[in-house]
C-alpha positions in Angstrom: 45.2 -118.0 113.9 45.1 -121.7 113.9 43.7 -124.2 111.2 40.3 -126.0 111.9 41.4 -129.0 111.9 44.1 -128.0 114.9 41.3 -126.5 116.6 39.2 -129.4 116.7 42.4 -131.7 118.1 43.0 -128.7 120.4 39.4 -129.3 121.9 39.5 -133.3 121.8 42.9 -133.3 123.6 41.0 -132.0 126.7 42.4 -129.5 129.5 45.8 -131.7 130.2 46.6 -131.2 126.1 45.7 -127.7 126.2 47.9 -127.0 129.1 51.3 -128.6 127.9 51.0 -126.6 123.9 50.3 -123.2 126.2 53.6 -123.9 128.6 55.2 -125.0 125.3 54.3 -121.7 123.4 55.4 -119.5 127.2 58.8 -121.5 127.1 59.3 -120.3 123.2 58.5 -117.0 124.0 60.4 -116.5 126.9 63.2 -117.2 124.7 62.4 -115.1 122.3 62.5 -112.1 124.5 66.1 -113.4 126.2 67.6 -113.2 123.0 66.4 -109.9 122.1 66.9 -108.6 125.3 70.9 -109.8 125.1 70.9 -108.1 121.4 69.9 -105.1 122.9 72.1 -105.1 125.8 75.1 -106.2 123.3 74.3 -104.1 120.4 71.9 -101.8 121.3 69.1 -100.0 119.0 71.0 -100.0 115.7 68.5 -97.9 113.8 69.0 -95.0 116.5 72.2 -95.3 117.0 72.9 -94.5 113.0 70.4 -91.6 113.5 72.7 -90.3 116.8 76.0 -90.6 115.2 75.8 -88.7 111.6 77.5 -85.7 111.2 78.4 -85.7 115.6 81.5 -87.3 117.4 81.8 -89.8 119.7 81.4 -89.0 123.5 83.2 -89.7 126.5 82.2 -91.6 129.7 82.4 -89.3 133.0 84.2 -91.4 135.5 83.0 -89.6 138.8 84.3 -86.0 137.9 85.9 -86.4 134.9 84.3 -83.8 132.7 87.5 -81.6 132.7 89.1 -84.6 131.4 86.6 -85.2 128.7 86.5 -81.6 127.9 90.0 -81.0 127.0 90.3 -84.0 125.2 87.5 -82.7 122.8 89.2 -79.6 122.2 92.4 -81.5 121.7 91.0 -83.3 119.0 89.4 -80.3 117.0 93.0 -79.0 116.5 94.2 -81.2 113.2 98.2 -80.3 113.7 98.4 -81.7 116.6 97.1 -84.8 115.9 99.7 -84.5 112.9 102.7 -83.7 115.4 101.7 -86.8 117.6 102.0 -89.3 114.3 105.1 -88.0 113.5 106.2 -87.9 117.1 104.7 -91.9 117.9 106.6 -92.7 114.3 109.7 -93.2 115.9 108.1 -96.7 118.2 107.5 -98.2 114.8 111.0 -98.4 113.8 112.1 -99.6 117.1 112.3 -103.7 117.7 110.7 -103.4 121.2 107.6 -101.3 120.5 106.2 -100.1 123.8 102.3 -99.9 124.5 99.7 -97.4 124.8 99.9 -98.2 128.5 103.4 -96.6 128.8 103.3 -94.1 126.3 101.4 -90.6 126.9 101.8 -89.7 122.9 100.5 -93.0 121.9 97.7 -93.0 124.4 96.3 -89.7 123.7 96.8 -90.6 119.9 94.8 -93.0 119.8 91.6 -91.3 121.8 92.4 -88.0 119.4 91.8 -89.9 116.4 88.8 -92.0 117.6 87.5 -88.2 118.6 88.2 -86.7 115.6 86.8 -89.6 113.7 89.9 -90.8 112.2 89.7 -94.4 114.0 86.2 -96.4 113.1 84.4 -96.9 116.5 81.2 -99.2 117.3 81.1 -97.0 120.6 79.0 -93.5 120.8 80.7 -93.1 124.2 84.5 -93.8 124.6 86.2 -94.4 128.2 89.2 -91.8 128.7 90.1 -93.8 131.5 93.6 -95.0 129.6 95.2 -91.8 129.4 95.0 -91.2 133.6 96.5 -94.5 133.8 99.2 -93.5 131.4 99.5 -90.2 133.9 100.0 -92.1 137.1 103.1 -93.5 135.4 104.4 -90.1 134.7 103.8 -89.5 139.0 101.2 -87.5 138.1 98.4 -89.0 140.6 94.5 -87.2 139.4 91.7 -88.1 141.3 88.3 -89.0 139.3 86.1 -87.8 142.4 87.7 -84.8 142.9 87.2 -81.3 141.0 89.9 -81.1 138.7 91.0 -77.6 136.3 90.7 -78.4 132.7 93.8 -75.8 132.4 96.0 -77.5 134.7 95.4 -80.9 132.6 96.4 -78.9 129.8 99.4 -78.4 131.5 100.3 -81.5 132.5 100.2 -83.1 129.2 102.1 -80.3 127.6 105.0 -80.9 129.9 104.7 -84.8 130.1 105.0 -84.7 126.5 108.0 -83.0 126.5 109.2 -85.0 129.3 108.5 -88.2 127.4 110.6 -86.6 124.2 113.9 -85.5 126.3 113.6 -89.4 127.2 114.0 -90.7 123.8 117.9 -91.6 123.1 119.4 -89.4 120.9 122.1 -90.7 118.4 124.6 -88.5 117.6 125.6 -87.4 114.3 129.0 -88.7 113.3 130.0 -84.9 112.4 128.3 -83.2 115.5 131.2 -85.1 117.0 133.8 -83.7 114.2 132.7 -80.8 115.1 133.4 -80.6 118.6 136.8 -81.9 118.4 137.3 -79.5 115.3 135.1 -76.4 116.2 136.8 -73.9 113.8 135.7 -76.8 110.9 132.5 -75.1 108.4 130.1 -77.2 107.3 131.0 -76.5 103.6 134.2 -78.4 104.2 132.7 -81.4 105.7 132.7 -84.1 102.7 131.0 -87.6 103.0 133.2 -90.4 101.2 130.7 -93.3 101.5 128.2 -94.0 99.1 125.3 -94.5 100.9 122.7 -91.4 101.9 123.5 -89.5 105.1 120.9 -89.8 108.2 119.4 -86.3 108.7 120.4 -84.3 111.3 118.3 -84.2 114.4 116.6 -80.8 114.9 115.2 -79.9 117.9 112.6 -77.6 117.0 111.1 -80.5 114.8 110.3 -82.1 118.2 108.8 -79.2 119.9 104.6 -80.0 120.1 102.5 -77.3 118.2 101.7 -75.3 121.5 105.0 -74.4 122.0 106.0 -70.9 121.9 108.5 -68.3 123.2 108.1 -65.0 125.0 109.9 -61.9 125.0 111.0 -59.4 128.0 112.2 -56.0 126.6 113.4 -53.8 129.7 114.5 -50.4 128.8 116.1 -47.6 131.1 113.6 -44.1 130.9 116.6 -42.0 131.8 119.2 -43.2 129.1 117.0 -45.5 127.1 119.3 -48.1 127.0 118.2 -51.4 126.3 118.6 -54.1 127.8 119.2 -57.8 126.3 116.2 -59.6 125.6 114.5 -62.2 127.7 112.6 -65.3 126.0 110.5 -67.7 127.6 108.8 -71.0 126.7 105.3 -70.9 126.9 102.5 -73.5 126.2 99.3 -71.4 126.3 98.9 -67.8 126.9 97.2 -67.1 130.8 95.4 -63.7 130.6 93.9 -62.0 133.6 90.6 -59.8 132.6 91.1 -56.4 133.0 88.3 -53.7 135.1 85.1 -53.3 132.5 84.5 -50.1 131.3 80.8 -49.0 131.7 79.6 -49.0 128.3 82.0 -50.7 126.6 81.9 -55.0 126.4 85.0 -56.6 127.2 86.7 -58.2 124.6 89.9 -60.7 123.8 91.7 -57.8 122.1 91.5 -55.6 125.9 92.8 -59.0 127.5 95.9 -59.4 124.9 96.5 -55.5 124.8 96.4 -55.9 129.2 98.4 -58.9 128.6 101.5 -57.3 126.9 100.8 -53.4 128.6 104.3 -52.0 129.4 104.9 -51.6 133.4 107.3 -49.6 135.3 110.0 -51.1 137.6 111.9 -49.0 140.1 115.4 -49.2 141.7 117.3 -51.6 138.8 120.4 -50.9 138.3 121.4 -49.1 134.8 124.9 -49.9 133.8 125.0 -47.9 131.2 123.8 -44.8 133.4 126.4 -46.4 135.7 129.1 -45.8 133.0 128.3 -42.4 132.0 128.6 -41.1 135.4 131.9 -43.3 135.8 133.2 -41.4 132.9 132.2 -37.9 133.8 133.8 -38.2 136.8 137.6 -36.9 137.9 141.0 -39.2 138.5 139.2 -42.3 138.2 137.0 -42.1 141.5 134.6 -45.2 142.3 131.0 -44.5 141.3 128.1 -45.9 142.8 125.7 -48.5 141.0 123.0 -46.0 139.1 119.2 -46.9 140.3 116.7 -45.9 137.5 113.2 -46.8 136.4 112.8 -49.3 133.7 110.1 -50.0 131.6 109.3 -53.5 131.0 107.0 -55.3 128.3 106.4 -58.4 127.0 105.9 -59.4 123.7 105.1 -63.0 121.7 108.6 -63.7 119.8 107.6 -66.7 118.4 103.6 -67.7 117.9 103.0 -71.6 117.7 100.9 -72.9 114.9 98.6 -74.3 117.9 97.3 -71.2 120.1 95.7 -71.9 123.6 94.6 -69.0 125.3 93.5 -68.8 128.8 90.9 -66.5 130.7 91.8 -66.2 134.2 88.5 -65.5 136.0 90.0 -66.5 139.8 89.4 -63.4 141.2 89.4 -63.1 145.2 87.3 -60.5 147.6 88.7 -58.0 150.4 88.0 -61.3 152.6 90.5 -63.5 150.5 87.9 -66.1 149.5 88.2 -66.9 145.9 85.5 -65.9 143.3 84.6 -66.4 139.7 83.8 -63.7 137.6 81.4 -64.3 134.9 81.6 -61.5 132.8 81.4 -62.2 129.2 84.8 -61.9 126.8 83.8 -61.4 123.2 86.1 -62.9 121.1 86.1 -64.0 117.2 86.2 -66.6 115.1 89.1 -65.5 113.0 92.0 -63.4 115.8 95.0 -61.6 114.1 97.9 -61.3 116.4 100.4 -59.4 114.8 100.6 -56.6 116.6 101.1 -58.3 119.5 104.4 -60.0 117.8 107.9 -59.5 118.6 110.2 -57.7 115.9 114.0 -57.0 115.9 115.0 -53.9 116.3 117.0 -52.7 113.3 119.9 -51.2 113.4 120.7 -47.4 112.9 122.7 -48.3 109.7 120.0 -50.3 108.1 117.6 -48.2 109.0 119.2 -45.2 107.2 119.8 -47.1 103.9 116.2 -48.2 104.4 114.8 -44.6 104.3 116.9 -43.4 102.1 115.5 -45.9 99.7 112.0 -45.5 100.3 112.8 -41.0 100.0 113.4 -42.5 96.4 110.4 -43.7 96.0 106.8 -41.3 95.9 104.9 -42.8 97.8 102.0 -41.4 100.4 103.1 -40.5 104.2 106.4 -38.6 104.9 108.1 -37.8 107.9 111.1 -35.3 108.5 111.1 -35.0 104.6 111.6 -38.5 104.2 109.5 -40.9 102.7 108.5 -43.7 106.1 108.3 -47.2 104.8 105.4 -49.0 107.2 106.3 -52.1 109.1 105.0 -55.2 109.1 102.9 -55.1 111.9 101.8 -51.6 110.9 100.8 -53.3 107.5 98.5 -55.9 108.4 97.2 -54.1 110.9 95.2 -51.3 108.9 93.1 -48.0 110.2 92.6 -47.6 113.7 88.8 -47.1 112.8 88.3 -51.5 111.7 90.7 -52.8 114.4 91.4 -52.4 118.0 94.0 -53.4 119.4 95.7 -55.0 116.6 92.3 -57.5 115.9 89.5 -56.6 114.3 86.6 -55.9 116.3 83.9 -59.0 116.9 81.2 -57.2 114.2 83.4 -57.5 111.5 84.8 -61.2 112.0 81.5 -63.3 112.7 82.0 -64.8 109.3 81.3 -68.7 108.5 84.4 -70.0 108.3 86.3 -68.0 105.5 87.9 -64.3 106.6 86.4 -61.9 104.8 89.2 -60.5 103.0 87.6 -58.5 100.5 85.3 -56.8 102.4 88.3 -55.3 104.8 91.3 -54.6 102.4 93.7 -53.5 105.4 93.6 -56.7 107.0 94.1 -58.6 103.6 97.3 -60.1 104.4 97.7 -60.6 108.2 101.0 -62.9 108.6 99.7 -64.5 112.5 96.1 -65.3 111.4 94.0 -68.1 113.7 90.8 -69.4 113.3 88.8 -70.6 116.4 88.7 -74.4 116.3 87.5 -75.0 120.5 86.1 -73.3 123.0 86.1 -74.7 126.7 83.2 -73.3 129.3 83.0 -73.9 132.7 79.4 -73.7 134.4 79.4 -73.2 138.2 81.7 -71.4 141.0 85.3 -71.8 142.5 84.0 -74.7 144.3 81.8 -77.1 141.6 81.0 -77.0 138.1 81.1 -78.1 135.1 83.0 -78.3 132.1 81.7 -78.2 128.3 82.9 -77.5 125.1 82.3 -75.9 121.9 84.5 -77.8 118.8 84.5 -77.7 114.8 82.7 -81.1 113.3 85.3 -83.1 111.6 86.0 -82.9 108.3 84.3 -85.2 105.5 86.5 -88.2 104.5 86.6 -86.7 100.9 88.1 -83.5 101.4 90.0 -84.2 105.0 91.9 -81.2 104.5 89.3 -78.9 104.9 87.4 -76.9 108.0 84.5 -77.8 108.8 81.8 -74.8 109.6 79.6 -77.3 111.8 80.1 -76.5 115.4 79.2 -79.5 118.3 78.5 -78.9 122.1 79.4 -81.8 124.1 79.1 -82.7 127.6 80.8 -85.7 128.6 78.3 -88.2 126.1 76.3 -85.8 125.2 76.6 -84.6 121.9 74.4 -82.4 120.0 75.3 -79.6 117.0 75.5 -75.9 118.1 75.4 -72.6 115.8 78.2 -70.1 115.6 75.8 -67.5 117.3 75.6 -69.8 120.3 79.6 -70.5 120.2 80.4 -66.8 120.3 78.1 -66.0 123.0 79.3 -68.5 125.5 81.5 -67.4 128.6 84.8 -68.8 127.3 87.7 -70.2 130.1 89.8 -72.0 127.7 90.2 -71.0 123.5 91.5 -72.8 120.8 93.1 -71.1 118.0 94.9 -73.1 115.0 97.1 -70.7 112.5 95.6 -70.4 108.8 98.7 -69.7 105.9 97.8 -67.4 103.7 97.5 -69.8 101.1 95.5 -72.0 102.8 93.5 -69.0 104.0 92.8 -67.3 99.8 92.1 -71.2 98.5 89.4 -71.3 101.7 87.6 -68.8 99.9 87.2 -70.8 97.2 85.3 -73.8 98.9 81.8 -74.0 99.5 80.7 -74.0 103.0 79.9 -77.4 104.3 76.3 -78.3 105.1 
């Protein structure tokens, strides 16, 4: 309100006076408003914005049809050894002289988004752009469209092997005694003596360089008529592709039915046997030519080496008598905490070993005997307990709904599985074979003080939206793509320890 005295001046100064103050006043005000308006636009509402952000992750801009992009990328980032293999892998351009940029590197690309996901990186954004890392793609040939319905598995795929791609790149130097070694091959490494005072570089090993995701199949084919053996087959392997199996009525479907499908044996006719080949050569009189034996093999695959990183994929293409593709929607249960050792890949041992090894345990009194002798479980058989708590080598989804720590003391047989994986992602697709859409389920990063831990705060996202989710909710959903990171067991006895997070 004015003063009395400006009101009366207000009134002498007539209608001319009184119409220059009010345009005055409308030009200050107009002002005014432009420069919150441009504060707004800049900076946005601060005091939501702090509300929106605590405790949830950043977001990610859908560029057309992106959101299978923006999905995998958030499950990416909820897995904390990969992000770890990726700064050791990008550690290498810091010692070089000619650094090259994000914009030609895949691993320091997707580095960077990771950690700004994963809330390693300080942001001022809620939404990030993704739009870098297809960029980075199109100079690895791989042309994506962002109008065009894309598989969030396929991506998977593609930076799985462009990694790798990008690491077989990388010169290699060679060790001065790899090259002693090849010119002297019957040299041992015990006889190799440095003479120079300074320390040695370390010797390259490949495995090092292999991502987390990384692991190695085995094909064991062995004859039903002899039961001879043949050598075993491995193969590489990023993420594990498993076809659902036909429902039994009654009984839900769950991950263990899709791993046990996954590794089923199968019968292969007409493969030639040569050790069924030999026998017959040998039975036979003055030397005479034998014919290439046909028998029926059984064949089964098995996980020889499980990566520290486990993606696991639900095939639910399925395709009618008409050959048009379907979906099927059928709900998987699957767990928070997964134990795969039975589904692990052991060596055979050898007649002579395994003798000394039962004679030893005939020594010893202890429960369970078999022809007289005392039978010393194996590994698998160990972890695996009583058919009555697992299935299938996991234990069933009612027992393993937990918070975040396995209950170990409640189940005593599964006290010390060796392959143990907690859920740390879960990718759904919404839709049919045609459109949908992609969301995903992740773990909340940890708190800065204790960034070692596992968070028990689940997050659903959808491209920038970003909201928290129960376990409940997480179990329930229709998974297409899961997540698994491997917990050591003393990693997994100290989690016990912790307090859940709020």
């Amino acid at each position: 309100m004015l003063p009395g005295g400006a009101v009366r001046r207000a009134l002498r100064a007539g209608a001319g006076g009184r119409y220059r103050a009010m345009r005055s006043w409308g030009v200050i005000g107009g002002l005014a408003a432009a420069v919150a308006a441009g504060i707004y636009v800049l900076w946005g509402p601060i005091a939501e914005r702090k509300k929106r952000r605590r405790g949830l992750v950043p977001g990610l801009l859908n560029l057309g049809n992106t959101c299978f992009m923006n999905s995998l990328l958030q499950g990416l980032s909820s897995c904390p050894s990969f992000i770890r293999w990726l700064e050791e892998f990008t550690a290498q351009y810091k010692a070089e002289q000619n650094q090259p940029s994000e914009q030609q590197c895949l691993s320091l690309t997707l580095l960077h988004l990771l950690r700004a996901l994963s809330c390693q990186e300080v942001t001022e954004d809620d939404v990030l752009d993704a739009s870098c890392l297809l960029e980075v793609l199109r100079i690895y040939r791989w042309q994506i469209s962002t109008f065009e319905e894309q598989d969030a598995h396929e991506l998977f795929h593609v930076l799985t092997s462009s990694l790798e791609d990008e690491r077989d790149r990388q010169p290699r130097v060679t060790h001065l005694f790899d090259v002693h070694s090849l010119e002297q091959p019957e040299i041992t490494q015990k006889q190799i003596s440095c003479r120079t005072r300074g320390s040695l570089p370390p010797m390259s090993n490949h495995w090092k360089s292999q991502h987390p995701f990384h692991g190695r199949l085995t094909s064991n084919m062995v004859c039903k008529h002899c039961e001879h053996q043949s050598p075993v087959r491995y193969d590489t392997f990023d993420s594990l592709s498993l076809s659902i199996p036909a429902a039994m009525w009654g009984h839900p479907m769950t991950l263990d039915h899709c791993l046990h499908h996954f590794i089923s044996s199968e019968s292969v006719k007409d493969v030639v046997c040569d050790n069924c080949t030999k026998i017959q050569a040998e039975g036979t009189l003055n030397g005479q030519s034998v014919e290439n034996q046909k028998t029926t093999f059984v064949k089964q695959l098995k996980l020889g080496k499980l990566p520290q990183c486990l993606c696991i994929h639900l095939q639910r293409l399925s395709w009618s008598n008409q050959g048009t593709p379907l979906k099927r929607h059928e709900h998987v249960q699957f767990n928070e905490f997964l134990i795969m050792d039975i589904y692990k890949y052991h060596i055979p041992v050898h007649k002579s070993t395994q003798s000394d090894l039962n004679q030893k345990s005939s020594e010893e009194t202890k429960p369970g005997t078999k022809d007289g002798l005392a039978v010393k479980p194996s590994d698998a058989e160990q972890t695996c307990g009583t058919k009555s708590l697992l299935m299938n080598g996991a234990c069933s989804s009612s027992f393993l709904m937990s918070s975040g720590t396995f209950p170990l003391t409640a189940f005593p047989e599964c006290s010390s599985p060796v392959y143990l994986y907690r859920l740390m992602a879960v990718v759904v697709h919404h839709g049919d074979m045609h459109s949908g859409h992609f969301v995903t389920y992740r773990r909340s990063p940890p708190s800065s003080k204790n960034p070692l831990s596992v968070s028990n705060q689940w997050l659903w996202i959808s491209d920038d939206t970003v909201r928290k989710a129960s376990l409940q909710e997480v179990l329930s959903s229709s998974a297409y793509l899961l997540f698994y990171e491997r917990v050591h067991s003393r990693v997994q006895h100290q989690s016990l320890e912790l307090r859940p997070e709020e």
